[in-house]
N, C-alpha and C positions, 0 to 999 in steps of 0.2 A: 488430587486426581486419584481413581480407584485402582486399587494392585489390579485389579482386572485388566483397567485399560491403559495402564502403563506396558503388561503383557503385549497388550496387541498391537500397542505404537512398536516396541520394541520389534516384535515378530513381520512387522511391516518393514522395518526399516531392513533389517537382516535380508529379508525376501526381493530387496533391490540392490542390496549391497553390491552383489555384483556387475550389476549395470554400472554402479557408481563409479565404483574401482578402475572401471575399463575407461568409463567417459573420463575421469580426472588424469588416468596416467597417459589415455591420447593427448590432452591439453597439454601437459608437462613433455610430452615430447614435441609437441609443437606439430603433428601430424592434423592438416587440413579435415574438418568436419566433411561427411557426407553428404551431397548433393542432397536439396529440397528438393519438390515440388511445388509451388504454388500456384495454384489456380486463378487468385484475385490480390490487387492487393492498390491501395489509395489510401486518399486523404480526405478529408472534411473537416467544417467549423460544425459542429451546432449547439442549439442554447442557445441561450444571450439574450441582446436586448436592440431597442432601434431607440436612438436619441433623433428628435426632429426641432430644429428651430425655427420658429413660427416666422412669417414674411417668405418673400420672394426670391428665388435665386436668381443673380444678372451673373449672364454669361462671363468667363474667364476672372469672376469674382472670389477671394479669398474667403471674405466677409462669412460668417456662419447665418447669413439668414436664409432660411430655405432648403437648410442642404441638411446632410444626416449622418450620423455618426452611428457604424456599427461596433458592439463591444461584448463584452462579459461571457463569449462562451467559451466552448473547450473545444482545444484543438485537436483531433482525433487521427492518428495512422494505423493502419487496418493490413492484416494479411491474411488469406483465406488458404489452406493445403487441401491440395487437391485431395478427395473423400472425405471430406471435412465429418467432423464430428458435429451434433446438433448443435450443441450449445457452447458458445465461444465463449472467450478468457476476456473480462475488461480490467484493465492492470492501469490503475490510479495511484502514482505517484504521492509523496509524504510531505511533511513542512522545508521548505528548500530545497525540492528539489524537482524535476520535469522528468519527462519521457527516458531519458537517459538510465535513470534509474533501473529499467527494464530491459533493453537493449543489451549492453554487453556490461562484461564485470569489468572493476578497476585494473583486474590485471589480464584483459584481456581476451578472456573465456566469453561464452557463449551467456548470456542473460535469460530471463525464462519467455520473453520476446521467443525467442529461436528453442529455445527449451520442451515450452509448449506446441511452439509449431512442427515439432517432430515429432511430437505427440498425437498428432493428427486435429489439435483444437485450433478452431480459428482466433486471433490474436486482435482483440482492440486496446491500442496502448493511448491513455491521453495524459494530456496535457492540461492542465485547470482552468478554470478564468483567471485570467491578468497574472498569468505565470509561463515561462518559457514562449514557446511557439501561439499563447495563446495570450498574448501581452497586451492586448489592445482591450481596456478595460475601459468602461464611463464613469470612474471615476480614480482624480491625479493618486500619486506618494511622493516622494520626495529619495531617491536613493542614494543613500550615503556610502562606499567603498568603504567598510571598515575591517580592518583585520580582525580575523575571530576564528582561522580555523582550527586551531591549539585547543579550544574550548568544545567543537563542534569532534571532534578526535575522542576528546574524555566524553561526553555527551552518547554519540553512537555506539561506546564502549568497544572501542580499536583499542583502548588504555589509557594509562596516567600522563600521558604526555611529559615528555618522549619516547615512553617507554611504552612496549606493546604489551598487553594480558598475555601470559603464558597460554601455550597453547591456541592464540585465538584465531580464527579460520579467514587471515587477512595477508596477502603478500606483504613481508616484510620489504621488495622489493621498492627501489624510490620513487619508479616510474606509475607504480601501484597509487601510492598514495597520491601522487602528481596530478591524479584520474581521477583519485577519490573527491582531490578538493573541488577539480575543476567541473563537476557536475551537479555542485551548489549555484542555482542563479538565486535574484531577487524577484520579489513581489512589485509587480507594476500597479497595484493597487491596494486598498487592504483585503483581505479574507474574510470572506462574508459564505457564511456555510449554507445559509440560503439558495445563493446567486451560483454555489459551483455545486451542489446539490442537484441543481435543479437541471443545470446541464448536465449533470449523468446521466439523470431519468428524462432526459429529452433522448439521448444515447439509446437505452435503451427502449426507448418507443420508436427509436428509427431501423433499429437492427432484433428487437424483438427479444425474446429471452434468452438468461445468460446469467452464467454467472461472474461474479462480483469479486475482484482480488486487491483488498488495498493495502495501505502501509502510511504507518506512524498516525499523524496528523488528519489522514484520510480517511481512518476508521472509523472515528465519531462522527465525519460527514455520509459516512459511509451507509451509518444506523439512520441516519438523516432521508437519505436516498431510499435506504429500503420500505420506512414510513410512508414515500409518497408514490412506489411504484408497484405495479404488480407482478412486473417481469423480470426482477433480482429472483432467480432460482436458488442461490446459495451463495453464500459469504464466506474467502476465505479473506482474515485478517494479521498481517505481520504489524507485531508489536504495537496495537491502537495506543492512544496516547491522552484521550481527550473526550469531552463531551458522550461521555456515559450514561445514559437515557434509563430510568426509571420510570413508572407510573408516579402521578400525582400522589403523596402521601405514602410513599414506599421509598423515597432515596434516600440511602445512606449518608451519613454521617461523614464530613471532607476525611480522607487517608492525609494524616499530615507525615509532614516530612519538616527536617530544618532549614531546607531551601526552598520549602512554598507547599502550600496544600494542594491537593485533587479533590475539585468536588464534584460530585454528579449533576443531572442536569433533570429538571422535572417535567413529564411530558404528559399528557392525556392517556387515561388505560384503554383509550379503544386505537391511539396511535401506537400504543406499545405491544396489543396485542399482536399486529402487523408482522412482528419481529418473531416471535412465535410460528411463523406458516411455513418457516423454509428451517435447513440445515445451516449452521455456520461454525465456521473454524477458526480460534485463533493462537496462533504463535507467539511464543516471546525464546529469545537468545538464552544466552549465560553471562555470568557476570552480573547477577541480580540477585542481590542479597537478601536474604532471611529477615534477616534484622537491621533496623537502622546505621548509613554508615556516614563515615562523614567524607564523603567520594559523592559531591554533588551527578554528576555522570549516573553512578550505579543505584546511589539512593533514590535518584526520579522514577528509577525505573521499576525498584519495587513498590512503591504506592500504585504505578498506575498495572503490573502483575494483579497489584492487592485489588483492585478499582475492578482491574476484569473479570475478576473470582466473581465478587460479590454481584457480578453485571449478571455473570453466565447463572449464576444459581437465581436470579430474578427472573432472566429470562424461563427458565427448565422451570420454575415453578408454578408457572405460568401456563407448561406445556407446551415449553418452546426446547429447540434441541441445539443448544449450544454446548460445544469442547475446548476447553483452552488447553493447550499442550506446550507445557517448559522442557524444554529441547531439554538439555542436560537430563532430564525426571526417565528417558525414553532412549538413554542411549546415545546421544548428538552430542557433541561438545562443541564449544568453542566458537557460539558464533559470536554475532555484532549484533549492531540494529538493525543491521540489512538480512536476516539470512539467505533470501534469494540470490544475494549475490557473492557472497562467500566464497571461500574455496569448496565449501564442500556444497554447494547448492542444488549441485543436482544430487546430493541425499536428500535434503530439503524438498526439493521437487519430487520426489522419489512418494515423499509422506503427504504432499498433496493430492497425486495421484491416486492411490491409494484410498483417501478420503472420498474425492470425486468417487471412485468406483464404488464405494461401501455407500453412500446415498444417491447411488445411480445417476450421477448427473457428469457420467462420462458417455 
């Protein structure tokens, strides 16, 4: 990142500091947030698919012949505030985890659900195919209860288990983490980037343009979406993870690490110019090391930092306008995998804004 615009992350975050300040030490006193307005607010499925089974249906029959199976889209909760802004927030969930993610924080706080909608943005929060509220998939898995979330703790970079990273922007309280775990479900199916892709951009062909807010897992479906749609107005992405698209004959070389490589993914140069037409943003935490470490958790995390450098400078070369911003480089400290929902998230939110207004798509 250039001193230039390490400057202007910095001089952004400073210029909301005090909003921050005020909304974190309401929360710490436990003083009730300000009444909304909201104008509209619902639910819907869309996407997906129709399974039919060929034959007859007889009345009060079990049997699958004739009848029809709906499945594979995404399940969608919507809130509109009153003076709405044009273009609304759609906040896509990461690997394990649902809508929750968005809503409120582990300990409590207000999520960027309620965040943005004080903001004056209309809020689309979903749910994926064959995950959480949107579980009804065409095709089985098998769910096995296994204990893992000691592993998922180091992973999200909350710390070494048991032990918290110094400084890091997570309630050390128990009922915090009690919240953290309990907003991991499973996959009702397997994960097909295609299939939950393809209901976003049903999404937005229902509701029209908008920009695009994802996380972890849902970034690289994220690049996905925006290939096959024309109404992603701008991407903002926390911490992508996966499926890094290149032009055919342009992707880089796997980032290895000693707990598994990251390789990029090879795409068509006229689907990747697509990615080029709009602005996008993305974040990554703290706690992600320079150099290789032996902190499976930490180390994953800088191959795929390293993975979105070389993304962003493919994209920009291209004459596309991508910014990746390492919180710590700009002044932030201490977040996780989540920063959205951290303690300090509405600084985070603070530097989203901020962006939205600097590409006018506030």
């Amino acid at each position: 990142m250039s001193m230039k615009l390490k400057k202007l992350m910095l001089a952004l975050t400073l210029t909301f500091v005090g909003v921050s300040l005020v909304a974190c030490a309401t929360a710490e006193r436990g003083v009730k947030p300000t009444p909304m307005a909201i104008q509209e607010q619902g639910s819907f499925a869309v996407g997906g698919s129709v399974v039919t089974v060929p034959g007859a249906y007889a009345l009060n029959s079990r049997a699958p012949e004739g009848q029809t199976y709906h499945g594979d889209h995404a399940y969608v909760f919507y809130q509109v505030p009153k003076n709405a802004r044009k273009l609304p927030l759609v906040l896509w969930h990461g690997f394990g985890q649902f809508s929750k993610t968005w809503e409120s924080t582990p300990d409590g706080r207000e999520g960027y659900q309620n965040l943005f909608l004080r903001r004056d943005y209309s809020v689309y929060v979903i749910d994926q195919p064959r995950r959480g509220n949107a579980g009804r998939g065409t095709v089985g898995a098998t769910i096995t209860p296994t204990p893992d979330e000691q592993f998922w703790f180091n992973m999200f970079r909350v710390g070494a288990w048991p032990d918290f990273y110094p400084g890091v922007q997570f309630s050390k309280e128990p009922e915090a983490l009690n919240q953290y775990f309990r907003q991991m479900t499973p996959d009702t199916g397997p994960i097909d980037i295609g299939v939950n892709s393809a209901a976003v951009v049903a999404l937005f062909d229902r509701i029209g343009p908008g920009i695009l807010v994802t996380h972890s897992h849902s970034g690289g479906m994220g690049w996905d979406a925006v290939m096959k749609s024309d109404k992603i107005r701008g991407v903002a992405s926390y911490e992508p993870g996966s499926n890094f698209v290149f032009p055919e004959g342009e992707a880089p070389a796997p980032v290895t690490s000693k707990f598994g490589d990251l390789k990029a993914v090879s795409v068509p140069l006229a689907d990747f110019m697509k990615l080029t037409r709009i602005p996008i943003i993305i974040y990554y935490g703290d706690n992600i090391p320079s150099e290789p470490s032996e902190d499976l958790g930490r180390d994953q995390w800088r191959i795929r930092l390293e993975m979105a450098r070389k993304w962003a400078d493919a994209v920009n070369r291209h004459g596309g306008d991508v910014t990746v911003v390492h919180l710590p480089e700009v002044g932030v400290h201490g977040n996780t995998h989540f920063p959205f929902s951290d303690l300090n998230n509405v600084a985070v939110a603070d530097l989203l804004s901020a962006w939205l207004k600097e590409k006018r798509l506030d």
